[in-house]
ZADOMAR-631778 format. One record per residue (C-alpha): x negated, y negated, z. Coordinates in steps of 0.1 Angstrom, whole numbers, padded with zeros to 4 digits, always signed. Each point is the difference from the previous one (the first is absolute). Layout:
# residues N
XYZ/...
//
This chain:
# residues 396
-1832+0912+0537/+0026+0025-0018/-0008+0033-0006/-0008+0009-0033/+0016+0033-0010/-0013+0006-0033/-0037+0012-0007/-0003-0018-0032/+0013-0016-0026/-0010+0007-0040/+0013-0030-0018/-0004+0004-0037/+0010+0035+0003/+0016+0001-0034/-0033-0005-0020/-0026+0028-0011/-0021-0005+0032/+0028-0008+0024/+0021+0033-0009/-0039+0023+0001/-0003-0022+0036/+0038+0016+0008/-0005+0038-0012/-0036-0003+0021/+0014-0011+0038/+0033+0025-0011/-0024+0030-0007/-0026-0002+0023/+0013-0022+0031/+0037+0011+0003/+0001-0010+0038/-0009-0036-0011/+0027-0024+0002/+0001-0017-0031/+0024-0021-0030/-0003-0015-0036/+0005-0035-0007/-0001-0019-0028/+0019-0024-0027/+0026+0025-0020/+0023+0019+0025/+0010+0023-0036/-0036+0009+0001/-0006+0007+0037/+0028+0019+0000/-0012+0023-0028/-0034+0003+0020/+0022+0012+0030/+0018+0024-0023/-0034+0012-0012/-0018+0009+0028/+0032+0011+0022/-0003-0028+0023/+0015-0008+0033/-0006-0033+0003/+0005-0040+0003/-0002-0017-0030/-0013-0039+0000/+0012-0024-0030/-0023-0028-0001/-0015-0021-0023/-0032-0014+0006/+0011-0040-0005/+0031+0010+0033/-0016-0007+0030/+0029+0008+0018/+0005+0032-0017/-0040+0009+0005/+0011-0008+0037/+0023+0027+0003/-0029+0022-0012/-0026-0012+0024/+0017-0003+0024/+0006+0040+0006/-0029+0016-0012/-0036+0002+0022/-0019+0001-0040/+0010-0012-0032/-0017+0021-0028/+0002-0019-0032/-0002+0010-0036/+0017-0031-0014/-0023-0017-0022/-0013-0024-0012/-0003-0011+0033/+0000-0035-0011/+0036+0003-0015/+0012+0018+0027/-0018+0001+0032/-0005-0031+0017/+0032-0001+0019/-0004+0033+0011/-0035-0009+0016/+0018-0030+0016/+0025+0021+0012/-0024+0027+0015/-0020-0023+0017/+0037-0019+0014/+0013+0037+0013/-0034+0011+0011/+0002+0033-0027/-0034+0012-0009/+0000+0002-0040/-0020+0018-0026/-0001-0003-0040/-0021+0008-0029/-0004-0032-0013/-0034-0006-0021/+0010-0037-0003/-0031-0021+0025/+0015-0035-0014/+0032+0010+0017/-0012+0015+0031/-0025-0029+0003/+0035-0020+0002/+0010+0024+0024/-0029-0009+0022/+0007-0034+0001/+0033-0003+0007/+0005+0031+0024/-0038+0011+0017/+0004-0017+0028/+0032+0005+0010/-0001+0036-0002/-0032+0000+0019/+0016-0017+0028/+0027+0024-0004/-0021+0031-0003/+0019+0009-0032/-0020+0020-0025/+0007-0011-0038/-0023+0024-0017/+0001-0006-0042/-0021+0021-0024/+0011+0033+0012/+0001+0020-0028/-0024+0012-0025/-0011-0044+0002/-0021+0000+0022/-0003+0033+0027/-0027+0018-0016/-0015-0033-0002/+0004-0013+0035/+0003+0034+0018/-0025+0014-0018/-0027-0022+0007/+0013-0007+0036/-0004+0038+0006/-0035-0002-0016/-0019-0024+0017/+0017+0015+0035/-0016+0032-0010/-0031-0017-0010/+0001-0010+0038/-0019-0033-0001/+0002-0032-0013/-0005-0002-0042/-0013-0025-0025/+0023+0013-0029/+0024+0024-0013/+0003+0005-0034/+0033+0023-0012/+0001+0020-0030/+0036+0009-0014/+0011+0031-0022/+0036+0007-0005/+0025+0019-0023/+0036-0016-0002/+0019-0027-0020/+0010-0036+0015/+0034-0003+0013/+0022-0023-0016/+0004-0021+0033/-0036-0009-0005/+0001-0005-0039/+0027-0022+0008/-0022-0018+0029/-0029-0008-0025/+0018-0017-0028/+0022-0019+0023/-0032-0013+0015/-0007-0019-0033/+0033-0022+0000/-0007-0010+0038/-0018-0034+0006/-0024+0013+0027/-0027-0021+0017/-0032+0015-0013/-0015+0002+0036/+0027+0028+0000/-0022+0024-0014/-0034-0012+0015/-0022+0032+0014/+0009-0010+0036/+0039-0010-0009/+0015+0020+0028/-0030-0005+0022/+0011-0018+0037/-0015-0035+0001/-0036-0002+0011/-0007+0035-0001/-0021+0003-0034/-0038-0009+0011/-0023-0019-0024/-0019+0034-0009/+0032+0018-0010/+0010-0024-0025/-0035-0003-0018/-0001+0044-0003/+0040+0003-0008/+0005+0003-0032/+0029+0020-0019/-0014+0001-0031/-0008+0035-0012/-0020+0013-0031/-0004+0034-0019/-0026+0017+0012/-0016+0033+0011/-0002+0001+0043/-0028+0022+0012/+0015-0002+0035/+0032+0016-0010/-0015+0017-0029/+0028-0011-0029/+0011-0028-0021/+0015-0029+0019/+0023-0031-0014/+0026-0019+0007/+0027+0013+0015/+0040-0012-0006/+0008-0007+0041/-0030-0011+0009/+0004-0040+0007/+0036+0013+0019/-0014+0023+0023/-0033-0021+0004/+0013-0027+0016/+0023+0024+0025/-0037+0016+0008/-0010-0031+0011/+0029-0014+0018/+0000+0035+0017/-0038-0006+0009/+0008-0033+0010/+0029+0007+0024/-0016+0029+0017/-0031-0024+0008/+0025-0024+0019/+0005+0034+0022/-0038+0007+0002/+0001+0030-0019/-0014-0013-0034/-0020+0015-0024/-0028-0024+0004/-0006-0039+0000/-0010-0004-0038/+0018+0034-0013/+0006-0001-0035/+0024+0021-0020/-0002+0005-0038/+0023+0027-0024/-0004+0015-0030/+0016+0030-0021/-0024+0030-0005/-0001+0026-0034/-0021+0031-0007/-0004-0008-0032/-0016-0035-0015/+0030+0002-0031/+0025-0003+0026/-0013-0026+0022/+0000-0025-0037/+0033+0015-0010/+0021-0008+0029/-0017-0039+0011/+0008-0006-0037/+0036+0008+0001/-0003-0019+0033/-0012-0033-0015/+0026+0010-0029/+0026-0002+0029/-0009-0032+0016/-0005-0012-0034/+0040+0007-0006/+0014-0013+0033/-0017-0034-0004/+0014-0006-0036/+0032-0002-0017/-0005+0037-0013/+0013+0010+0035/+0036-0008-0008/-0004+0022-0026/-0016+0027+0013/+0019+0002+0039/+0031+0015-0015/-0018+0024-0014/-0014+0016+0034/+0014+0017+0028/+0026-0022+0019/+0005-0006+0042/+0019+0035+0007/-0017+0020-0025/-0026+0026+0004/-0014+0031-0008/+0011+0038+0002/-0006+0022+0028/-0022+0022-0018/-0021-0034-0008/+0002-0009+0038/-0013+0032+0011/-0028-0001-0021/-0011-0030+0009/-0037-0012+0020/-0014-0022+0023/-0037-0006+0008/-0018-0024+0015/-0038+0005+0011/-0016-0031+0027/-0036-0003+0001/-0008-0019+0031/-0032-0017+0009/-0010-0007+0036/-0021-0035+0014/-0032+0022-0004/+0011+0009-0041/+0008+0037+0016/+0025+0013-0021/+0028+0027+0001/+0030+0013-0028/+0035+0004+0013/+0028+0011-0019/+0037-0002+0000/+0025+0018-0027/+0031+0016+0000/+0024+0016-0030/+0030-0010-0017/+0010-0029-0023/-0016-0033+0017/+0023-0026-0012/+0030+0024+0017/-0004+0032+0013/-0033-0013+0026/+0019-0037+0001/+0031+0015+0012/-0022+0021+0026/-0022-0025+0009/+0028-0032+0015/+0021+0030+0011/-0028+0011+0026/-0005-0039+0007/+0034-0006+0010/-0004+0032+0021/-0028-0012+0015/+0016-0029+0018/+0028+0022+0013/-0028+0009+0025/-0019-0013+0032/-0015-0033-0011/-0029+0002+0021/-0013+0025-0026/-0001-0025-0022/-0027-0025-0010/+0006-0032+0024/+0019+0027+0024/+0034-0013+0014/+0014-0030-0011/-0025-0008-0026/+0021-0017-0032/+0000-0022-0033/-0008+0006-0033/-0025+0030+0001/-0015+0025-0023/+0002+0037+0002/-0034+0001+0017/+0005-0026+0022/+0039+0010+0007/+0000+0039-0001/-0037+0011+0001/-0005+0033+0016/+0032+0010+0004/+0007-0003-0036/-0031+0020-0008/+0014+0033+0025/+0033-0006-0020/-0015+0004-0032/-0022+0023+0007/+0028+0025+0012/+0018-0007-0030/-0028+0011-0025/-0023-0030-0006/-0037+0007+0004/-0022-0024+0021/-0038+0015-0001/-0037-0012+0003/-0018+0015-0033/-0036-0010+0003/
//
């Protein structure tokens, strides 16, 4: 096999998310060998000459294979911002998988990672390739958070149950992603509770207490106003994919675990405000008003200042309820913009994290496919994080 001298890769460098991915590894890991890649050499070069680069730049657009090639085939990780995935990341995953180059994204998109699955989960198990999606703000405090939960909790668990606070505005990468989504003819078992799910791993129980459906209401347990939350059925169904993998590896969260999520408010006027405008926005995606509508919102490469970023929130609270109905609150939050400033951090540290030993990893050496961050980075994602200012605590 050829030695790979490049760390990683970030290909889609040019957008809003790629260029915050580039300023991150230049600022904070300056001994880390990486270079920008994407589709407009004008533009990477303008990221170079932004950030006073010394490095190799990658022109590739995601339909060249042969182009994609030349990336994977010199970098250990590619970390990618291009989105939609859909549009532009399938023959990158191929290509990964082909060169054996772990890969990272921040894709929210299950429909197309669930076509990942099946074309390229096998082969990069064999391989021991990690392909990691949903890196980013989609779906780590999901995945991670309840992975780190139910470790803590320290013994099997009936349910976990995540509640979601946040301060920060959608990028325009996933704008974009949801009103594509309308003009694509997907199989509706595409977006089935269990979509993502490895065959044969749901149990008869778990599909009679899953539900996703979520009302307004006031939660004793967590003591605020609960209600639908605008990730929730992504980062669901990577929950439960991450579940099911890390049973195959005997290290699951227990046989009929059940995971539901839901936004949480202080205040009741808030928790009716914002599932309105919710059912407003699905309202708009599903009908013609959304070619009306998409031009006016913020566009793929767009995003907010850094005064906006900085004063951004995460917050994500996990009640977790043992086989004997025991129960325990964990809690996992962090600062900054969530849609940027903690996406950017977030599949920055993941990419890192396979730069490492694998046996540190869930599945340990040679362990591949299409995994989750829980099931692909676990605990050595978690020390990452942590050291870089996100909080991972029991609070009752």
């Amino acid at each position: 096999m050829i030695e790979k001298k490049l760390d990683i890769i970030v290909y889609g460098s040019t957008g809003f998310t790629g260029s915050l991915c580039v300023k991150y590894l230049k600022e904070n890991y300056p001994n880390t060998s990486f270079a920008i890649g994407g589709r407009n050499k004008k533009k990477l070069q303008a990221i170079s000459d932004k950030y006073s680069l010394d490095c190799k730049i990658f022109v590739a657009d995601g339909d060249d294979s042969e182009a994609l090639d030349k990336i994977t085939s010199q970098t250990k990780v590619v970390l990618s911002t291009a989105g939609p995935f859909h549009r532009y990341g399938s023959k990158m995953v191929a290509s990964c998988v082909k060169n054996n180059t772990h890969y990272v994204d921040i894709t929210g998109e299950n429909f197309w990672v669930r076509q990942m699955i099946a074309k390229h989960h096998e082969e990069a198990k064999q391989k021991g390739v990690r392909i990691v999606p949903a890196c980013g703000y989609d779906s780590i405090p999901s995945d991670l958070g309840v992975f780190f939960s139910v470790n803590s909790f320290g013994r099997p668990v009936k349910s976990v149950f995540s509640y979601h606070a946040m301060k920060g505005e959608a990028s325009g990468g996933t704008i974009e992603t949801m009103f594509a989504i309308r003009d694509l003819k997907l199989d509706r078992s595409a977006f089935g509770a269990f979509a993502l799910n490895p065959k044969n791993s749901v149990t008869d129980i778990q599909k009679k207490l899953t539900s996703d459906k979520v009302p307004v209401e006031k939660n004793k347990t967590i003591k605020a106003w609960t209600g639908p939350f605008v990730m929730a059925m992504a980062n669901a169904r990577v929950v439960r994919r991450g579940a099911a993998l890390l049973a195959e590896n005997n290290i699951g969260y227990g046989e009929n675990f059940v995971y539901k999520e839901s936004a949480y408010y202080s205040k009741r006027r808030s928790a009716y405000i914002t599932s309105f405008m919710l059912g407003v926005m699905g309202f708009v995606i599903i009908t013609p008003l959304r070619k009306i509508v998409r031009p006016l919102l913020k566009q793929p490469g767009q995003g907010p200042s850094q005064k906006v970023m900085d004063g951004g929130f995460f917050k994500c609270k996990f009640v977790v309820t043992g086989e004997d109905d025991s129960q325990k609150i964990y809690e996992m939050k962090g600062d900054g913009d969530p849609g940027y400033k903690v996406t950017s951090k977030f599949v920055c540290e993941s990419a890192l994290a396979l730069l490492g030993n694998h046996e540190n990893l869930p599945g340990g050496s040679g362990y591949g496919g299409i995994l989750t961050s829980s099931s692909g980075l676990g605990n050595v994602l978690i020390g990452r994080l942590k050291n870089v200012g996100i909080t991972f605590e029991e609070v009752s």
